[in-house]
MARTILO-671133 format. One record per atom (N, C-alpha, C): residue in one letter; x, y, z. Coordinates in steps of 0.02 Angstrom, whole numbers, plus 32768, in hexadecimal, padded with zeros to 4 digits. Example, Ala and Ser with C-alpha at 12.3 -4.5 7.8 and 13.67 -1.06 7.14 Angstrom:
A82947EE48186A82677F1F8186A82947F5B8186S82827F908162S82AC7FCB8165S82858002818A
END
This chain:
X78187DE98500X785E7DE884F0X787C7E2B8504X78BD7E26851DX78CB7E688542X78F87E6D8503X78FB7EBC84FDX79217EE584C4X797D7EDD84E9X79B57EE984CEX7A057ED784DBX7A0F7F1784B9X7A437F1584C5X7A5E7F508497X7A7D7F338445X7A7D7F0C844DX7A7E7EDD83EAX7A3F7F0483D7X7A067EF683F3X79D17EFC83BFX79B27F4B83B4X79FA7F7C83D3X79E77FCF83D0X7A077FEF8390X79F47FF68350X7A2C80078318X7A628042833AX7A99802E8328X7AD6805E8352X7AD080998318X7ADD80DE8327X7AF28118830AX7B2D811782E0X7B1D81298294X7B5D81318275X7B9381468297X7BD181338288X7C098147829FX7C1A8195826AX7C2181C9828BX7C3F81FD8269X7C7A820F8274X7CA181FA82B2X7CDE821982BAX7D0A81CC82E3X7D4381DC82C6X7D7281A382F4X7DA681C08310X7DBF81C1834FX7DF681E08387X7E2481B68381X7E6481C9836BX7E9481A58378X7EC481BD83A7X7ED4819683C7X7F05819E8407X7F5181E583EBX7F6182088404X7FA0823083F7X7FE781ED8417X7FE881CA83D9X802281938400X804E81AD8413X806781DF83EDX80BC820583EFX80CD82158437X808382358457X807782418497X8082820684E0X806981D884C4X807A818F84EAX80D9817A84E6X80F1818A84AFX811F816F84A3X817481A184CFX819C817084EBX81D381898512X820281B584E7X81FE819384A1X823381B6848FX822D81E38453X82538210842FX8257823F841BX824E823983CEX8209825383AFX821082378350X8252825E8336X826882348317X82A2826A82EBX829C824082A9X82B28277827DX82AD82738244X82E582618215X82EB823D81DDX831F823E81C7X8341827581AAX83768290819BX839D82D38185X839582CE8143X838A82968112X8392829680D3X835482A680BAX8306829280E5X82CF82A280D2X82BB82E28099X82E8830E8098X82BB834D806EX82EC833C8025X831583078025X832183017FE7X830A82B37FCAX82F7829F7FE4X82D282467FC8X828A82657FD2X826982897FF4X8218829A7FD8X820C82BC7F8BX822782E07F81X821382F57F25X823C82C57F09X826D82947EFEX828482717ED9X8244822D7ED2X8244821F7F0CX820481E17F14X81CB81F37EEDX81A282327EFFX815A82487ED6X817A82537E94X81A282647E80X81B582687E2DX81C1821A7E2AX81E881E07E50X81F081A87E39X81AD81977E25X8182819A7E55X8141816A7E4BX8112818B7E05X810381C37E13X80E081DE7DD1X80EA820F7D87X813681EB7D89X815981F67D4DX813D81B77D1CX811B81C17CE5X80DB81B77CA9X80AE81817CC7X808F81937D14X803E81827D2DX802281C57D18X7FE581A67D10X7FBA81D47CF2X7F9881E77D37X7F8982167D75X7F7281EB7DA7X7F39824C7DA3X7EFB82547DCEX7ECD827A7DDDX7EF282AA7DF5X7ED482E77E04X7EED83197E29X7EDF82F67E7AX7EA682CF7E78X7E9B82C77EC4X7EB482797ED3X7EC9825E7EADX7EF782227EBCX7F3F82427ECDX7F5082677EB2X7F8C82867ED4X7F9582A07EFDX7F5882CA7F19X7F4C82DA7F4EX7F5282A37F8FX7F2C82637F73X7F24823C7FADX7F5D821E7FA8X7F91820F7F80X7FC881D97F9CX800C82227FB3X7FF482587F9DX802782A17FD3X8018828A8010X7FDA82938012X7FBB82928066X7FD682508077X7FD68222806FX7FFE81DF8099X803881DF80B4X805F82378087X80A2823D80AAX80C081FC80BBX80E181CF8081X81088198809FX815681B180B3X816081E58095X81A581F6809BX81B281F980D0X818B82358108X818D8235814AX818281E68175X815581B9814CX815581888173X819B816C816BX81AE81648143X8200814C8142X8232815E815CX822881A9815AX826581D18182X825281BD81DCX821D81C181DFX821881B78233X822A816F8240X8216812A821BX822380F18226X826880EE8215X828F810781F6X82D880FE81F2X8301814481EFX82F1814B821AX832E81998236X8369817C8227X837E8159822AX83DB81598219X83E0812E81D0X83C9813581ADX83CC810D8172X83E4813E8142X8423811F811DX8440814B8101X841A815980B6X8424818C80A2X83FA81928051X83DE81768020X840F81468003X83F6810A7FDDX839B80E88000X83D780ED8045X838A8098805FX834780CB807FX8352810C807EX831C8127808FX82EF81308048X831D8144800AX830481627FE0X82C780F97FD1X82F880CF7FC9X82D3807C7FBEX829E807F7FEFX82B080888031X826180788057X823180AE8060X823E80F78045X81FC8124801DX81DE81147FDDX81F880F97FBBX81E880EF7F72X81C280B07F89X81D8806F7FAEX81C980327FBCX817680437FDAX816D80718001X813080938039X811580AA7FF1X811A80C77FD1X80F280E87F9EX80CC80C97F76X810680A57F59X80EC80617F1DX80BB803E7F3FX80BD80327F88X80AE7FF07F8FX806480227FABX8050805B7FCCX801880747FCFX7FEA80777F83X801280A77F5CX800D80867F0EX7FD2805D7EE9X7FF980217EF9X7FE17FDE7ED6X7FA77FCB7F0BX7FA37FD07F62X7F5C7FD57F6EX7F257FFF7F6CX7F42803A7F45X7EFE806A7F27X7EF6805A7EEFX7F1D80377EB2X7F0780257E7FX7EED7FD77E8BX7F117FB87EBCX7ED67F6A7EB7X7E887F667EDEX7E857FB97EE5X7E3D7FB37F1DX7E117FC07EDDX7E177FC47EADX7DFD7FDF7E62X7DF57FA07E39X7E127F677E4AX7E1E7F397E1EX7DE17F027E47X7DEC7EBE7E1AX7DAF7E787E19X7DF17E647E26X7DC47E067E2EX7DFC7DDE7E36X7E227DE37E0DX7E217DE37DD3X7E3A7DCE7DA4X7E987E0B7D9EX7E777E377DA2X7EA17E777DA3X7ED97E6B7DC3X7EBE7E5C7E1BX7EF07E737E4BX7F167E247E40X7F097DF37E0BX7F3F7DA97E01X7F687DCF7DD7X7F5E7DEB7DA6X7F807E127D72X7FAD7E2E7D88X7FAD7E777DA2X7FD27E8E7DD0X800D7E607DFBX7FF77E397E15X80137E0A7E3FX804B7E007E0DX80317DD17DEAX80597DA07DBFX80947DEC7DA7X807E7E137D92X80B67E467D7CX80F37E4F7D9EX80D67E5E7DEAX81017E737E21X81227E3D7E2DX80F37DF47E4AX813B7DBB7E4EX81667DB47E0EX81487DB17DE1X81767D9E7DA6X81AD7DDB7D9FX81AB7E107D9EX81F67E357DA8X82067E307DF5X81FB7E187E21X821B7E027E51X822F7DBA7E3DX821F7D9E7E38X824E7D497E24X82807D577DF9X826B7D797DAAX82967D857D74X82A47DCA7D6DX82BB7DF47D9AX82CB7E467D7FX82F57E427D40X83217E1E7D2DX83407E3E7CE4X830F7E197CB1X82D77E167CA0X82B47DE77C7AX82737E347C77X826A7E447C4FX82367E6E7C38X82017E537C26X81D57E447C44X818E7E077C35X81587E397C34X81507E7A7C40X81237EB27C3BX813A7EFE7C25X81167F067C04X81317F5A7BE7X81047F897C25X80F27F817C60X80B77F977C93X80D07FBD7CB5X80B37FEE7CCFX80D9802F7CEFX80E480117D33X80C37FDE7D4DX80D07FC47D93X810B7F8A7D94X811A7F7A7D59X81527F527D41X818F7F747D50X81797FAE7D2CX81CC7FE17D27X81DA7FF67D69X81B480007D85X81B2800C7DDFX81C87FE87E09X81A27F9B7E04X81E37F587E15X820D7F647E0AX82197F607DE4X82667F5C7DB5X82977F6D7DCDX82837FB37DEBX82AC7FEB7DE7X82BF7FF17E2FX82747FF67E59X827D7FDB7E9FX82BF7F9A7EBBX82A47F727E99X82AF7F337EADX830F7F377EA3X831E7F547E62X83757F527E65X83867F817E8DX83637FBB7E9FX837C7FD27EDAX83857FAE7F19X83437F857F1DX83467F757F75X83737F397F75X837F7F127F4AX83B67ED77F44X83FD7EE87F62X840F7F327F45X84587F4D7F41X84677F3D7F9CX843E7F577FBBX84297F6C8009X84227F2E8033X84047EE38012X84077EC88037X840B7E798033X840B7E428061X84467E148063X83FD7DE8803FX840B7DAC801CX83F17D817FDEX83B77D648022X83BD7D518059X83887D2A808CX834D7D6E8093X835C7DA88099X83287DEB809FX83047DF98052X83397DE2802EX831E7DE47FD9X82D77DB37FD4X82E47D757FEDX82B37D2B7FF0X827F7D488034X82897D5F805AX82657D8C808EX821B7DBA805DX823F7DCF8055X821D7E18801EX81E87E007FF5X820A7DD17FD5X81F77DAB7FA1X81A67D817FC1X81BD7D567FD2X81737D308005X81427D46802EX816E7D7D804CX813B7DC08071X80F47DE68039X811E7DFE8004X80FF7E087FC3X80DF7E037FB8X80D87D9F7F95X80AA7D747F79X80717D6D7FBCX808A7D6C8002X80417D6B8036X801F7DAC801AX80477DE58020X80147E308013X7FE47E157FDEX800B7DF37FA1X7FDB7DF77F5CX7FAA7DD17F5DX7FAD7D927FAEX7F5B7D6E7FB1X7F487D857FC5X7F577DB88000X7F1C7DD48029X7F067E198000X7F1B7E257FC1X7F017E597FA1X7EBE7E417F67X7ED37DFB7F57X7EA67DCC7F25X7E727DB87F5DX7E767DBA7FA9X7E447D887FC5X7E117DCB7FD3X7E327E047FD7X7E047E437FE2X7DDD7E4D7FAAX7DFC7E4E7F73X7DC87E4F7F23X7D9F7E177F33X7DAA7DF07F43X7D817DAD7F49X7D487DC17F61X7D4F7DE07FB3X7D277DF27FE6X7CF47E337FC4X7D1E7E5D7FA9X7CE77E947F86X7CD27E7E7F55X7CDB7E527F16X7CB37E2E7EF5X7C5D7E0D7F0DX7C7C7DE17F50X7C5A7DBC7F6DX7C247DFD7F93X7C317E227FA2X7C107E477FD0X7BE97E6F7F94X7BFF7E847F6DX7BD27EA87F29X7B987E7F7F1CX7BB67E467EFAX7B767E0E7F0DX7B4D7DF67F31X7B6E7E127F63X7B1C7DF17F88X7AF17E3F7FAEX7B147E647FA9X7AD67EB17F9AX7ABA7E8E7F5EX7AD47E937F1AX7A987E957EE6X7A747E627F05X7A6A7E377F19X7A4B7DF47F28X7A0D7DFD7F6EX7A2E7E3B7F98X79F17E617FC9X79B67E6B7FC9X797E7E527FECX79527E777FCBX792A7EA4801CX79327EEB7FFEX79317F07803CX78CE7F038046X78D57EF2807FX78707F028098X78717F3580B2X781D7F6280AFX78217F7B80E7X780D7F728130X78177F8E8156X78167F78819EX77D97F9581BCX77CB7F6681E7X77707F7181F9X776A7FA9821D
END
């Protein structure tokens, strides 16, 4: 039997190169003008009474959504920059806290977030990710037309399966390590 390159174990990966896109790209990043005043309002929105690590804060600084917002909407006036930094935050957020969670968790969650999205004046949770909907959500309404509202809304509920089918998947994948049984090799 002749050896392929399948049957050569490949070398850990230690480093990944990513392309300099900015470099590929024709036109010019600009930033929004309002950016240096919606970045400290946003990090005080989000972890005003989270309890969160010194190095969880660290890691959702480093995601810099603000800049991602300001560059994706350079002309967006204050309001809708300050909604789609906070919107980038929350929503990085809730997938560092549902990578922590079981199935069971990330339905919970779910159910929180649609349910103050269906019913925002209806208080169905005292939950700090509640008050965040909440709060989010009557902002981004003000901004935009009732068909982008139902948009938002259904977009959402996809994120919240493919966040339950990933618990699923690391559930499933936990299980079947314990279930391994490693040999050794001749």
């Amino acid at each position: 039997m002749q050896n392929t390159i399948f049957d050569t174990p490949s070398p850990p990966v230690t480093k990944i190169l990513l392309p300099d896109i900015p470099a590929y790209c024709a036109f010019d990043v600009r930033f929004n003008r309002f950016t240096k005043h919606v970045s400290p309002a946003s990090k005080k929105w989000l972890s005003g009474g989270i309890e969160m690590s010194d190095k969880k804060r660290r890691a959702l600084d480093g995601l810099k959504c603000d800049v991602l917002a300001s560059v994706c909407y350079p002309n967006a006036a204050l309001p809708q920059l300050r909604v789609c930094t906070d919107f980038l935050t929350y929503l990085f957020h809730l997938d560092d806290i549902s990578d922590e969670m079981d199935i069971q968790g990330t339905q919970d969650i779910a159910d929180v977030v649609m349910n103050v999205l269906y019913h925002p004046h209806i208080r169905s949770s005292p939950s700090r990710v509640a008050d965040l909907t909440r709060d989010l959500w009557r902002r981004y309404t003000q901004t935009v037309s009732p068909a982008t509202q139902q948009r938002f809304i259904e977009t959402f509920d996809f994120y919240f399966q493919a966040v339950t089918k990933q618990a699923l998947d690391r559930e499933s994948d936990e299980n079947t390590r314990s279930r391994v049984v490693h040999r050794p090799s001749a």
